[in-house]
C-alpha positions in Angstrom: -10.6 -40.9 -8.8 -9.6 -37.6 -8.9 -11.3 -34.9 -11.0 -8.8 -33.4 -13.4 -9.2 -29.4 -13.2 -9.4 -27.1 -15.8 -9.4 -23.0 -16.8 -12.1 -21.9 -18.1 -12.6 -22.3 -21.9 -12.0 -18.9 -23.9 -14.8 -17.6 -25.6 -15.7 -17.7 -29.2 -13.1 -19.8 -30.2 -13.2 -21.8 -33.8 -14.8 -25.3 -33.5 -12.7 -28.1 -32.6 -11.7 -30.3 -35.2 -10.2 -33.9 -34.1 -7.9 -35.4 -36.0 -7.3 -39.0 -35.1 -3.8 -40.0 -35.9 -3.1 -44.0 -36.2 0.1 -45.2 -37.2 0.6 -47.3 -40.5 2.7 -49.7 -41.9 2.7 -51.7 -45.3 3.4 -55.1 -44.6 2.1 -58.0 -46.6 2.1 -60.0 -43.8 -1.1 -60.9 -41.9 0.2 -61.0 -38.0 1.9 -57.9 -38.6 -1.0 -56.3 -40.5 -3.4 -57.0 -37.6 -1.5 -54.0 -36.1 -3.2 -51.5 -38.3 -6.4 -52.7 -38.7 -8.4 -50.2 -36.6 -11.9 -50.9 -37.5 -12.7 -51.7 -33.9 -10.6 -47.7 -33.1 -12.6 -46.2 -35.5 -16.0 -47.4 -34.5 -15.5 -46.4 -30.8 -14.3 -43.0 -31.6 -17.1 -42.3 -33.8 -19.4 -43.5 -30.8 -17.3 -40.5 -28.6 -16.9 -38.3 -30.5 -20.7 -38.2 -31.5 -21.5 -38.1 -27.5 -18.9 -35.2 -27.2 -20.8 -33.6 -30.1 -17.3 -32.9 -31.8 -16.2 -33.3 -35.4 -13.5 -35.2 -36.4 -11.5 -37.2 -39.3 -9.2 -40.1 -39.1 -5.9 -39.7 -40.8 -3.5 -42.8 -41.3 0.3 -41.8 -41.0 2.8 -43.2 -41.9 7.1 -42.6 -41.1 7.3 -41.6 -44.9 4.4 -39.2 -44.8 3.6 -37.4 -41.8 5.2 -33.8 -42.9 2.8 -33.9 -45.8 -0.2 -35.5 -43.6 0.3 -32.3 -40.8 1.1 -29.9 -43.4 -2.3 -30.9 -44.5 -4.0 -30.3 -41.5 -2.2 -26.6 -40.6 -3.7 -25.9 -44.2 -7.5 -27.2 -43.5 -7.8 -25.6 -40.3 -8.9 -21.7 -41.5 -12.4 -22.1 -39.2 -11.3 -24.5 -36.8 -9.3 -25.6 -33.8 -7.1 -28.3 -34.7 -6.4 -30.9 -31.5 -4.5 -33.9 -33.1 -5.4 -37.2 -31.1 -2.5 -38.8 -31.6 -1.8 -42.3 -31.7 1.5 -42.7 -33.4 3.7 -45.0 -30.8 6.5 -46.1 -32.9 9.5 -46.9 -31.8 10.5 -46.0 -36.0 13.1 -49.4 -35.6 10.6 -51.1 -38.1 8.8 -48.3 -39.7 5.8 -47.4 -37.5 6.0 -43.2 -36.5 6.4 -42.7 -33.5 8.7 -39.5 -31.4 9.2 -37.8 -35.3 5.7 -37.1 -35.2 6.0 -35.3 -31.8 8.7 -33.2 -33.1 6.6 -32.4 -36.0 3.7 -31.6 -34.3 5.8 -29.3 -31.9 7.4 -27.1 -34.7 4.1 -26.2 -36.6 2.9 -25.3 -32.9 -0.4 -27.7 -33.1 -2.1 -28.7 -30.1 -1.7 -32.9 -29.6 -2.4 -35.3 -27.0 -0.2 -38.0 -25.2 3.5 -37.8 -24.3 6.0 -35.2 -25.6 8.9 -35.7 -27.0 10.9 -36.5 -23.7 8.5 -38.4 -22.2 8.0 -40.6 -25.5 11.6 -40.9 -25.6 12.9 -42.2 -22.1 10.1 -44.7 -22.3 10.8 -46.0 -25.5 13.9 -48.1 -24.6 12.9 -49.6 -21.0 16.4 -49.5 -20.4 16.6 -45.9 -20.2 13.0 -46.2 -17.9 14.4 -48.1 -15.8 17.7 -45.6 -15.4 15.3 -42.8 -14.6 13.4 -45.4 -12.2 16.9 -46.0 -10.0 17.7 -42.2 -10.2 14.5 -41.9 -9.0 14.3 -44.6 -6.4 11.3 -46.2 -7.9 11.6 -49.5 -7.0 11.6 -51.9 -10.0 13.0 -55.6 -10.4 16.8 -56.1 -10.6 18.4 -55.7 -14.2 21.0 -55.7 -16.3 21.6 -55.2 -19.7 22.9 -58.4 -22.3 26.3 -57.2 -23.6 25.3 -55.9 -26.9 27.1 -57.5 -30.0 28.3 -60.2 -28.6 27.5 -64.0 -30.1 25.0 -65.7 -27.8 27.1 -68.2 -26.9 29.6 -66.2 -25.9 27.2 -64.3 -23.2 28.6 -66.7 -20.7 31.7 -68.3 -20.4 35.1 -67.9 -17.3 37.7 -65.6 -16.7 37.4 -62.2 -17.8 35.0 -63.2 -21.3 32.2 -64.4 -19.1 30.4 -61.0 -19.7 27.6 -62.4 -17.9 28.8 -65.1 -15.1 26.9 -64.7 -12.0 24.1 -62.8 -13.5 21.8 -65.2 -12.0 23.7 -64.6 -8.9 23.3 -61.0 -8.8 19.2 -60.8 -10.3 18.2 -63.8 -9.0 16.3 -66.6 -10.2 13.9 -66.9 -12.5 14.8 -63.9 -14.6 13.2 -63.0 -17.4 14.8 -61.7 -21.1 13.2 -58.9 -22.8 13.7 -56.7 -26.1 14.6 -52.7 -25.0 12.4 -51.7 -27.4 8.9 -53.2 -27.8 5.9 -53.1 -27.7 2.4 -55.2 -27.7 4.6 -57.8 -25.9 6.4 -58.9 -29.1 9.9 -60.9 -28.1 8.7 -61.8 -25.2 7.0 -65.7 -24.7 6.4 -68.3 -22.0 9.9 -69.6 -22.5 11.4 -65.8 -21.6 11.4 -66.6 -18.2 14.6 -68.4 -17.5 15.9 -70.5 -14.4 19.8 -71.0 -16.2 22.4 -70.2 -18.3 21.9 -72.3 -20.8 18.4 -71.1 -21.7 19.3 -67.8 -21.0 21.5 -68.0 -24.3 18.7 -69.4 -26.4 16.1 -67.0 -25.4 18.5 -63.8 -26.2 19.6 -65.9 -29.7 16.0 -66.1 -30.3 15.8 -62.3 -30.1 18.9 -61.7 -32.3 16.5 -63.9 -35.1 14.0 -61.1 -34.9 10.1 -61.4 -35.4 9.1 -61.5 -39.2 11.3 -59.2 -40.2 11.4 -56.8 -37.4 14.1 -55.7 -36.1 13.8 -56.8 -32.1 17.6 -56.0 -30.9 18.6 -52.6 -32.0 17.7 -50.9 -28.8 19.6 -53.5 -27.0 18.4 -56.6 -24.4 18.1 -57.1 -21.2 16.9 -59.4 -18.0 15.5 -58.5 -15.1 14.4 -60.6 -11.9 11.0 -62.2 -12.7 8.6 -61.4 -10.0 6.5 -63.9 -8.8 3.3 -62.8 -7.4 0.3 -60.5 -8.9 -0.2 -58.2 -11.2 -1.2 -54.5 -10.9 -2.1 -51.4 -13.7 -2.6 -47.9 -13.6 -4.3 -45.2 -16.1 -2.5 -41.6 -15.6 -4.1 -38.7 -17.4 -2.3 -35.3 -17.5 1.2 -33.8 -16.7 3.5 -35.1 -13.6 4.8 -31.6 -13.4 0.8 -30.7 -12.6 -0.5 -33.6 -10.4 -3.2 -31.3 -8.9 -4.7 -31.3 -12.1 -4.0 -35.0 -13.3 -6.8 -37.6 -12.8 -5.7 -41.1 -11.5 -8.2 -43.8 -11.7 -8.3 -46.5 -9.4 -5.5 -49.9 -10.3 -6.9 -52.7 -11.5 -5.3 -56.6 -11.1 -4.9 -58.5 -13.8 -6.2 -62.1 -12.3 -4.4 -64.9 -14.3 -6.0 -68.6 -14.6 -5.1 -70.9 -11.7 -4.1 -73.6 -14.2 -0.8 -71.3 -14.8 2.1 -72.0 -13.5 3.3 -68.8 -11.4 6.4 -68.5 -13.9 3.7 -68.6 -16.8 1.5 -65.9 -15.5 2.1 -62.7 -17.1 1.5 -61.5 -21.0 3.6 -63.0 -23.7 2.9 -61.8 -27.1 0.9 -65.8 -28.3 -1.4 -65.1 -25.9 -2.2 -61.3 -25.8 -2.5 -61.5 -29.7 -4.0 -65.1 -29.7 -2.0 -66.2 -32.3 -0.1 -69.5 -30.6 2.3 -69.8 -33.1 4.4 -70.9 -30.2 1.9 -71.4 -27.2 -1.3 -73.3 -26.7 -4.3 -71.4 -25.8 -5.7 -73.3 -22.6 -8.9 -75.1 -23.2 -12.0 -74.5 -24.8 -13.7 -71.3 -23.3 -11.2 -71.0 -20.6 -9.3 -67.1 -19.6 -6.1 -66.8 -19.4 -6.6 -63.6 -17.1 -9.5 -61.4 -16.1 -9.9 -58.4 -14.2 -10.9 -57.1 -10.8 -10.6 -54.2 -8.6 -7.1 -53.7 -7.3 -7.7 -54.9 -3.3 -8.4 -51.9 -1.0 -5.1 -52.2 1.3 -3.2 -52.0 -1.6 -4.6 -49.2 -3.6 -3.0 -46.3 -1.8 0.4 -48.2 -2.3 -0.4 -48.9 -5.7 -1.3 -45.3 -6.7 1.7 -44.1 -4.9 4.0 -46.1 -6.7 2.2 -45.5 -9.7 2.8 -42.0 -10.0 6.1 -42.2 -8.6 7.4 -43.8 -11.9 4.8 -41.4 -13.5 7.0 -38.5 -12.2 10.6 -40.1 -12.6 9.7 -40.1 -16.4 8.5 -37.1 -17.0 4.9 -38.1 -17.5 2.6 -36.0 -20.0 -0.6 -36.3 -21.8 -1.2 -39.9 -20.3 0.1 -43.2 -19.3 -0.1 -46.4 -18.3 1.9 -47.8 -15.0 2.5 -51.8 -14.7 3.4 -53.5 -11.6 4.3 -56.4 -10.0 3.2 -57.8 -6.5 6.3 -59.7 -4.7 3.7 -62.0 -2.8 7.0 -63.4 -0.9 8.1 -60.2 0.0 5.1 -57.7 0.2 6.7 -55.6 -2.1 5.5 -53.8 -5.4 7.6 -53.6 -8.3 7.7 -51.3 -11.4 7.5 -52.9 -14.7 7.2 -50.0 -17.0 5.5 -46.5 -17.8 3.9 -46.9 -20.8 3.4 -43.6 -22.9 1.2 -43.2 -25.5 -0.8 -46.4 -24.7 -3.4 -48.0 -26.4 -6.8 -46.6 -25.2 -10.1 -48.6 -25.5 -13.4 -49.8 -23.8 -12.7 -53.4 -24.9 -10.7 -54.9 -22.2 -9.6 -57.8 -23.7 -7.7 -55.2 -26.1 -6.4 -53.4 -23.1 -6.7 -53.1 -19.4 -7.3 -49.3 -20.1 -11.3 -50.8 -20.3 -11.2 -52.8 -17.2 -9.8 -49.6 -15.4 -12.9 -47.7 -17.3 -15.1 -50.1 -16.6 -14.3 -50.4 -12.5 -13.9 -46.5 -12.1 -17.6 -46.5 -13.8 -16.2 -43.9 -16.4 -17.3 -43.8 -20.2 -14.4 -44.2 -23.0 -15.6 -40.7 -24.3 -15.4 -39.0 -20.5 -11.3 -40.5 -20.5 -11.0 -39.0 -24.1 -12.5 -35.6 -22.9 -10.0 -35.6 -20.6 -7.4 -36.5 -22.9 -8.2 -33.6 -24.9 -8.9 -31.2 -22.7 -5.2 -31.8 -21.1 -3.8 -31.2 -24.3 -5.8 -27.8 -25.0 -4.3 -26.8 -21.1 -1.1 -27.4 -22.3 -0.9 -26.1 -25.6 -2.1 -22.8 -24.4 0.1 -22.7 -21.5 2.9 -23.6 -23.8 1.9 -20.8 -26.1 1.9 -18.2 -23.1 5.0 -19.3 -22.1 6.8 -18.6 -25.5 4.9 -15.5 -25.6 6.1 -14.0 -22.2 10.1 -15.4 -23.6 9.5 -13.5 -26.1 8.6 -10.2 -24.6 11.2 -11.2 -22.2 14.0 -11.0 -25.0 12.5 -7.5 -26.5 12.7 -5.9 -23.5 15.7 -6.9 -23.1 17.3 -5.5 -26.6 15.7 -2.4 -26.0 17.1 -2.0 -22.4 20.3 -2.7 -24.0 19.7 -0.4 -26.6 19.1 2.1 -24.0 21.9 1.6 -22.3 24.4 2.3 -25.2 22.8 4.9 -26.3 23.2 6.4 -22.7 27.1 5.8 -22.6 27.5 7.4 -26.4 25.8 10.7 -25.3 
């Protein structure tokens, strides 16, 4: 793992004041609601924040309140130094904040941690991810998007209306249908993965029907080339523009249960939430995955590849890198970079723990980090529009030199 680097702090400084940002929605629906229930958040950065010895307040936000919630903060922070932990990851479809708090956060000139703006935004749809991946040459799975607004059962059909004849042709088969924009899993099920037509067309009609009332087709829908093999994941902290200073911990593999099927092993949304509205669990006090350390010939590869897509996206504050291993082909695969993603010790919430847990770091020694990256590039953010700034007076007065000159 490599040891982010830092300047040293600047003396006598305010205090630091944390404020935890967690995104909020009303909904009076309880699979929904599970979403902002953050007792298990709240208790682990208490535990941190009391072994980093800072102060800090947890502030719900919401997509109809945020201006007022940071407006709030500008106005508490007389004797402090605001850093917003941010944890707004939206996509603002459904009404969860997501990139608007970013912009926010960027005009008042506060100090946050996780993506900026662009990074948030070409990882929100995985559709633009995946353009910056080719443009990139990241190698990820085959794709192409659904035609948009077209009837389900009109995806496919002869002639010059078969929008999407020969797609198994061209991706190969199985492929799998996904949602643009999503998150948590949610659109995505066993029954995603699809070896025809026919079920092709279900799957994307089944997406169109949306999720409880969200909204799961607005950023459009694609299929990619479902890669059999093994699964990898990788924790980014820090800027790609800056990878001298960005720590990388060591992948981890995401073992699923033998008893799966090999088109059955990855994460729908039943069985990351355990909710089986549509899915069995397996039996009684069985896993459906665990983890392990990523095997050593393939953690160079893996870390390569990782920031590879880490850098074709822009990557800032941190991220998490997905992969898949081709075990037919020997070849590694780029799901997705995911932004502003969910951070924890518990690893059955997210592989962020496992990582953690194999890289024997603490959840408040990644959050340090987290925060200290933030503080690096606030401040180099700020001396940046400092210096464009003394650029541009100089400037006027060399001009106003200069006219004065040719009038004597």
């Amino acid at each position: 793992m490599h040891e982010t680097k830092h300047p040293q702090e600047v003396a006598a400084q305010p205090p630091l004041l944390l404020w935890v940002f967690a995104p909020h929605v009303d909904t009076n629906d309880p699979d929904l609601a599970c979403y902002s229930d953050y007792t298990q958040s709240h208790a682990e950065y208490d535990k941190a924040f009391a072994e980093l010895d800072i102060d800090w307040r947890w502030q719900l936000v919401r997509l109809d309140n945020y201006r007022e919630v940071i407006d709030e903060v500008v106005r508490q922070s007389v004797a402090s130094t605001p850093v917003i932990l941010n944890l707004c990851d939206g996509d603002e479809l459904n009404g969860v904040p997501g990139v608007s708090v970013i912009r926010y956060l960027e005009s008042v000139g506060l100090p946050y941690t996780g993506a900026d703006e662009h990074f948030y935004e070409i990882t929100t749809s995985k559709i633009v991810m995946k353009q910056a991946f080719e443009r990139a040459s990241v190698c990820t799975p085959t794709w192409e998007v659904i035609p948009e607004a077209i009837p389900s059962q009109q995806i496919f059909g002869s002639g010059e209306h078969g929008l999407g004849d020969g797609i198994f042709d061209r991706l190969g088969t199985p492929i799998i249908v996904k949602p643009a924009v999503s998150a948590g899993s949610m659109g995505i099920t066993v029954k995603s993965v699809v070896h025809s037509e026919t079920d092709l067309v279900k799957q994307v009609g089944l997406l169109h029907d949306g999720y409880r009332g969200w909204n799961l087709t607005d950023g459009g829908v694609f299929a990619e080339r479902f890669v059999e093999g093994r699964e990898f994941t990788t924790f980014i902290v820090g800027s790609a523009h800056t990878p001298e200073a960005c720590t990388v911990y060591p992948p981890v593999e995401r073992v699923f249960h033998a008893k799966l099927p090999p088109t059955e092993q990855f994460l729908s949304f039943d069985r990351l939430w355990e909710i089986y509205e549509h899915e069995s669990p397996l039996g009684e006090n069985e896993y459906l995955w665990e983890y392990a350390p990523a095997p050593a010939e393939l953690v160079d590869d893996i870390v390569r590849v990782s920031w590879d897509a880490y850098a074709a996206v822009g990557g800032t504050g941190y991220g998490r890198v997905d992969l898949r291993y081709d075990v037919r082909t020997n070849e590694l695969f780029v799901l997705e970079v995911n932004a502003q993603c969910g951070i924890s010790e518990d690893e059955n919430y997210t592989s962020i723990g496992a990582i953690l847990r194999f890289a024997n770091a603490t959840f408040s020694s990644a959050v340090k980090s987290i925060i200290d990256d933030a503080l690096v590039s606030h401040a180099k953010a700020v001396a940046e529009k400092a210096n464009e700034a003394r650029t541009r007076t100089r400037t006027r007065k060399s001009g106003k030199r200069g006219a004065a000159s040719n009038a004597a």
